[in-house]
N, C-alpha and C positions, 0 to 999 in steps of 0.2 A: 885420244881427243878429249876436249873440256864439251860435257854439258853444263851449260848456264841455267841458271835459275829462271823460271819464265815471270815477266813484268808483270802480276795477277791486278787488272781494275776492277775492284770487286761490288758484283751489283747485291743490292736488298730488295725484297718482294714483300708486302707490308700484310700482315696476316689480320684478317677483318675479328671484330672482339666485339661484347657486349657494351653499352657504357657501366663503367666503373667509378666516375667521378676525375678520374687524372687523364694524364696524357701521355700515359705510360703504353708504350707499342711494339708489338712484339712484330722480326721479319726473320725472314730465312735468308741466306747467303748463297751469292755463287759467281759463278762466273772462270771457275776453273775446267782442267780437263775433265770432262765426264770420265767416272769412274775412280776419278782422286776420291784422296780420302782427306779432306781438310776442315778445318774448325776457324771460324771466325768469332770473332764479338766486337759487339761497339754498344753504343747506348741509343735507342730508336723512340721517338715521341713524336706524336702528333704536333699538328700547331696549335691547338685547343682540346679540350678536355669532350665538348659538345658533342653529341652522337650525328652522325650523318658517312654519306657515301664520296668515294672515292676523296677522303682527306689526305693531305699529304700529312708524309711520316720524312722527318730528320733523321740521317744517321749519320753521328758524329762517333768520334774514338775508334774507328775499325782499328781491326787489328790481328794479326794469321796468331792464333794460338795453340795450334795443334792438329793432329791428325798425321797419319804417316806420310802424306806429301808435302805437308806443311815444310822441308826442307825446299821442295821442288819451288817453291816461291816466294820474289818479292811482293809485299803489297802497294800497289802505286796509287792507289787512295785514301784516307781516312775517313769520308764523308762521302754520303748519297742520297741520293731522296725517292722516296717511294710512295706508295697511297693503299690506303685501306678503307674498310668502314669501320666506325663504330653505328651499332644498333642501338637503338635504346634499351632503357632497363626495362624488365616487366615488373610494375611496384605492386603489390598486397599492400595496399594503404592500412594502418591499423586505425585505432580510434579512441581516447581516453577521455572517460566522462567527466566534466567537471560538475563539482557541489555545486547546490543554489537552495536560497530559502524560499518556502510553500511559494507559489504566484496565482492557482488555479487553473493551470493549466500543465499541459504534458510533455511543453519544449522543455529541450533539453539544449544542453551545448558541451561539442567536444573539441578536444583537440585532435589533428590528424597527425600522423606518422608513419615512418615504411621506407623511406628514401635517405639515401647516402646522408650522412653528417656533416654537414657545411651548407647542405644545397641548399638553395631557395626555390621553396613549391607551396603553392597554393592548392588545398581542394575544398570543394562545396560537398554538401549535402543536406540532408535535412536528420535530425536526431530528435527523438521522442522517449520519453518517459513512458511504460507499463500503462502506468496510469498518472494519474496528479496528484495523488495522495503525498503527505512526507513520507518520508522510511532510509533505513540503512542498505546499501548494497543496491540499491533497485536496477535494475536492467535500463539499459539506453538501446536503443535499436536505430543502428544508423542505415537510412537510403539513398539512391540517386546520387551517388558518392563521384565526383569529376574530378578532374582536375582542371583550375582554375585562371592559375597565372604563377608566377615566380620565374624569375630566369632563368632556372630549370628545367622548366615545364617541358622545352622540348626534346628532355634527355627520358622522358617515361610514358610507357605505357601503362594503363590502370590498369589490373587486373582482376580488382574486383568492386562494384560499385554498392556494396552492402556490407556493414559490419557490425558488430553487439559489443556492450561494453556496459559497465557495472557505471554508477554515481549515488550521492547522498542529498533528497530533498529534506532541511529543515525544517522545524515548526514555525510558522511566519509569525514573528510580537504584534498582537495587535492590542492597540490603542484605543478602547472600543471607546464610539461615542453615545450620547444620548439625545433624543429630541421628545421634548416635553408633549404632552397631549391634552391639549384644552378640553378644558370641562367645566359642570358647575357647577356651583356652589352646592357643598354637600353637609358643612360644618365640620369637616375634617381636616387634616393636611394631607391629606393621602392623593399620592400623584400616580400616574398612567406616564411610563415615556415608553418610547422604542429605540433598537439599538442598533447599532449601523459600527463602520471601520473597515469590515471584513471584505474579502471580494465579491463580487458582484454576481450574483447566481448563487454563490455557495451557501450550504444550508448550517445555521449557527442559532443556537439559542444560550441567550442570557439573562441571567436577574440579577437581580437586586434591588436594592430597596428606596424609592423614591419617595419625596417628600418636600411639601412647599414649604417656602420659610412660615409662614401662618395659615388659617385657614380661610383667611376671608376675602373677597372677592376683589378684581383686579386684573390689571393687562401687564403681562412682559412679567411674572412673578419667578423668581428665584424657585427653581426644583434642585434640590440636594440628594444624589443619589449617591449611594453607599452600596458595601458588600457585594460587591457585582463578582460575578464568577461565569464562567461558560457551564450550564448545564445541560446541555445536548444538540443534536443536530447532525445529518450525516458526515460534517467538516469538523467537530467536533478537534478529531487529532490532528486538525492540521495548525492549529494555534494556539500562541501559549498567550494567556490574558495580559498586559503589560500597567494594567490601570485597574483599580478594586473599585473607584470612587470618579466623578463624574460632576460639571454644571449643566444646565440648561434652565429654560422657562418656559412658562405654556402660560394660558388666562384662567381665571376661573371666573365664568359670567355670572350674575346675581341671578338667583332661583328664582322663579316666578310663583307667586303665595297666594294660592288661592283660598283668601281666609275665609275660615267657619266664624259661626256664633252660636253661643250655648246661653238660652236666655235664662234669665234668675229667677224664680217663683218671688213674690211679693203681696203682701195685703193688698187688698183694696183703699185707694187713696182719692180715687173721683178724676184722675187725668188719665191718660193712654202713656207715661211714661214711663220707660223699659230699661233695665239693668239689661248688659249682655257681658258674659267676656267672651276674648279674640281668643283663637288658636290658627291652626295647622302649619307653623311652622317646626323647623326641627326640635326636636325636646333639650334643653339644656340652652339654646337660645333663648337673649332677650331681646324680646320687642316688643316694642307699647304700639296697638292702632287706636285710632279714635273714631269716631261715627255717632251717628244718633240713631236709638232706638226706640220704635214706637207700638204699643199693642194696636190692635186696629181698630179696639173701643175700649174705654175705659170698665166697662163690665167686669165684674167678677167670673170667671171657668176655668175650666183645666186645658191643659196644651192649647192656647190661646196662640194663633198667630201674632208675631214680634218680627215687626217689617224695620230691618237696618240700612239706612243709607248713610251718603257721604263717607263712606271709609277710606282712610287715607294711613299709612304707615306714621307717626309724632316721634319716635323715640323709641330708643334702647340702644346700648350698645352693637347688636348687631344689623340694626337697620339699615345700614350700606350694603348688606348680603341680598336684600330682597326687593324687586318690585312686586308692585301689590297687582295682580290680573285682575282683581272686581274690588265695586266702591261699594254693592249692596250683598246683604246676606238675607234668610227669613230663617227664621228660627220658632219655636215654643216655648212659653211657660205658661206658669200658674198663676191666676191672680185670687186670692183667698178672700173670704169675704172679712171685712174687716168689722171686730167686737164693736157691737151696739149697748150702751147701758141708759135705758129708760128708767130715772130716778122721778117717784113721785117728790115733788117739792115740799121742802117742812114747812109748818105754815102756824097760827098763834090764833088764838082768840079767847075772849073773855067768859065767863062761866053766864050760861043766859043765853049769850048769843045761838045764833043758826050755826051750822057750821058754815065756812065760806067754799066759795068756788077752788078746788085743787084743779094743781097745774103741775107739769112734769117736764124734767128737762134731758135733753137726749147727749148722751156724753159718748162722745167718738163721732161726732158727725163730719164726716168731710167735707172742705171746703166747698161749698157751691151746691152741695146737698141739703133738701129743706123737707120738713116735716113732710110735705105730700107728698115727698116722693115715693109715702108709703101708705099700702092699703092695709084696712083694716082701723080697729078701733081701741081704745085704750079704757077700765073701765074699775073706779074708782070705789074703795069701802075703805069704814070707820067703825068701830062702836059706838065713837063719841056720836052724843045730840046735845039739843040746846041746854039742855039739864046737866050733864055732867059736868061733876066737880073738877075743882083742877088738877090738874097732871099731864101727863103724855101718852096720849095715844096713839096706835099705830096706823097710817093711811097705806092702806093696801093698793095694789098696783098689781091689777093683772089685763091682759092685753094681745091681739091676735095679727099686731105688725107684721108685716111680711116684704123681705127685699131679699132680692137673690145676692145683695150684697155688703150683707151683713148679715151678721149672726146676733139677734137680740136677747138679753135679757132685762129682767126688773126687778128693780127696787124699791122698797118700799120708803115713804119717808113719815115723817112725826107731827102731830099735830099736840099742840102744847095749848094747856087749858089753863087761862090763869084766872086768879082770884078778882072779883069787882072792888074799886075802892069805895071806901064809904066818904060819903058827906061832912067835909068838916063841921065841927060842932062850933067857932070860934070863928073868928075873922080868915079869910082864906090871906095867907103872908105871899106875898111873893119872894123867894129864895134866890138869890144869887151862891148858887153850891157848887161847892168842886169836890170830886171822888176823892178820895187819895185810899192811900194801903189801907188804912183801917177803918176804909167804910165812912167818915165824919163829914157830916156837913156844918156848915157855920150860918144862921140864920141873918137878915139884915136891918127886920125890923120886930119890933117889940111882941104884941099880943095875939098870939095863933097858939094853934094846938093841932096834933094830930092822932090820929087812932092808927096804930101798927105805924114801925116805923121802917116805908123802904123809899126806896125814891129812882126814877126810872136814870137809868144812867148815861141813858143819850138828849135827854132833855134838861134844862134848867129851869122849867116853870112847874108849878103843884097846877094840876087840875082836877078834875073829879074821874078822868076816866086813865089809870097807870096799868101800862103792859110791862111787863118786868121790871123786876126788881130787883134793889141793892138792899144790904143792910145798912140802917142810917142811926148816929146818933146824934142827938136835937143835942144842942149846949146853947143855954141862957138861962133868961130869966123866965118865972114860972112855970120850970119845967114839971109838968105830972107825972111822977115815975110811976103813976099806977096804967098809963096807958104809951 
């Protein structure tokens, strides 16, 4: 008898699998006599790649490819369909640090990884830097690590929500600025700024060298800062300088001048007025003030109060630098007594006579000062008397004046004795004469004579009584050479 091959409908049974990312599906085969020994194949896939439960699974291409019953039968299908799970994947997210330059702070930022190549996933977490400093290598410590979103997303389970990972914080360029700092006037150019750019809390210090366009005073003035460099501060390493040199402006208000006065010693002159000069401004400043000074009596002493009012700033070049705080000053000086010369007066008279009344005059007296302003008495000698012959004699001058302001002395002056004329012998002529260099006079009328020949030089008339004398020579007619 014939045995036939038996009809085999061959069933698949869908074996449940992790996800993988495909839709690749593994089943077992059956449907023959228990106990055969047969081998199938086909090709088995999900309908999607997605993890989840009871998915169907395709199986196309079947096909008896062996086993030792494999004679014993036809296959009467190619195709079937089955179901399986895919589970999800369990992902170890990793995490790589990205560079970033200095900020001040200790975020950091990573990228995640860990999951099939193609997928699309999202995770969250938070990542931090050690610290905030720059540096190479520095650790990132990643927390609270999710997953997020991606269409993915529902093919993974996280497995771990923490991870570490290495990055590089740069030194941040900074740009440093400066802001001026009002001040004032000092007669220099020397400026005060402060310096800023950097981030806000972090601890940085800088110099260089600050400087106004000129020194003198003003609103909104140009500061020139130079050499600027970072020279310390706990953030020190975390920036690299990107600027050496800097503008800005500040003001520099006018100095307020509270002028002195240094009064000037002077003679005694009879008024109360006061030399003074100004100071207390900066040395090497010019400025002129003006005012008036006045002693508080015209007296002669030592450190004499000198009361100055009206001060007002007139001039100099740097008078724009200063307002003046006071109009008055008081100050000291000297007022010395000023040289008195008590000259007794020269005086004349004729041989015979008394002597006459001496008289003295006072040299150096100041305006508005007059003989009584002084006590004491003045007291007059001669050798000359009414007898003495002619010549010069001395009028002594001595005297017990006394003024706190002045210092007196005295001089003596001359009393001049001259000769009496005699009586013409002859008609007395009246002379119309004139001096000239060599003494000549020219008579006008005829018959005179005279005995010694001088003739007073401030007069033109001959009388009987001549105080000084010229030398005269008579020219006419009957002249007597014997007189």
């Amino acid at each position: 008898a014939n045995i036939s091959k038996a009809s085999l409908t061959a069933t698949a049974t869908g074996i449940d699998r992790g996800y993988n990312g495909t839709t690749n599906a593994n089943v077992s085969y059956g449907g023959w006599v228990a106990g055969d020994n047969l081998t199938l194949s086909g090709t088995a896939a999900f309908a999607d790649k997605n993890a989840g439960a009871n998915k169907t699974v395709n199986v196309s291409g079947m096909s008896i490819t062996g086993g030792s019953d494999a004679g014993n039968y036809t296959l009467a299908n190619s195709t079937t369909t089955t179901t399986a799970n895919i589970a999800k994947a369990s992902l170890t997210a990793t995490a790589t640090g990205v560079d970033r330059v200095y900020n001040g702070t200790t975020n950091a930022n990573v990228t995640y990884d860990g999951w099939l190549a193609g997928d699309n996933l999202t995770l969250g977490g938070t990542a931090a830097f050690v610290d905030k400093n720059a540096g190479a290598n520095k650790t990132v410590n990643v927390s609270g690590m999710s997953i997020t979103g991606g269409s993915d997303a529902g093919n993974y389970t996280l497995a771990n929500s923490t991870a570490t990972t290495i990055a590089n914080i740069s030194k941040a360029s900074l740009t440093a600025t400066a802001t001026g700092i009002d001040r004032g006037y000092n007669g220099t150019t020397n400026a005060n700024v402060s310096y800023g750019g950097w981030v806000a809390g972090d601890n940085l210090t800088l110099s260089g060298t600050a400087a106004f366009a000129d020194k003198n005073a003003g609103a909104n003035k140009t500061v020139n800062v130079s050499g600027m460099s970072i020279t310390g501060g706990s953030d020190a390493g975390n920036y690299t300088l990107a600027n050496s040199t800097t503008t800005t402006t500040a003001n520099i208000a006018k100095a307020s001048l509270t002028a002195t006065a240094t009064g000037v010693d002077r003679v005694y002159n009879g008024t109360t007025n006061a030399n003074v000069t100004y100071d207390g401004w900066l040395a090497g400043d010019n400025l002129t003030l003006g005012g008036t000074a006045a002693f508080v009596d015209k007296n002669a002493g030592a450190n004499k109060t000198v009361n100055v009012s009206g001060m007002s700033i007139t001039g100099g070049s740097d008078a724009g630098n200063y307002t003046l705080a006071n109009s008055t000053a008081t100050t000291t000086a000297n007022i010395t007594p000023a040289v008195l010369t008590v000259k007794a007066n020269d005086i004349a008279k004729i041989e015979g006579a008394a002597n006459p009344a001496f008289s003295a005059t006072y040299g150096g007296l100041a305006t508005g000062d007059t003989v009584a302003d002084f006590s004491g008495t003045l007291t007059y000698n001669t050798t000359a008397t009414a007898s003495s012959p002619q010549g010069n004699y001395t009028i002594g001058l001595n005297g017990n004046l006394a003024s706190n302001n002045y210092t007196i002395s005295y001089a003596n002056g001359i009393l001049t004795v001259s000769q009496q004329k005699v009586q013409e012998p002859y008609n007395v002529a009246r002379l119309s004469a004139e001096r000239t260099d060599a003494g000549v006079a020219t008579g006008t009328s005829g018959n005179f004579g005279l005995r010694h020949g001088y003739l007073n030089s401030a007069i033109s008339q001959l009388d009987k009584t001549v105080i000084g004398y010229l030398p005269l020579t008579i020219i006419g007619k009957g002249v007597n050479t014997n007189h």
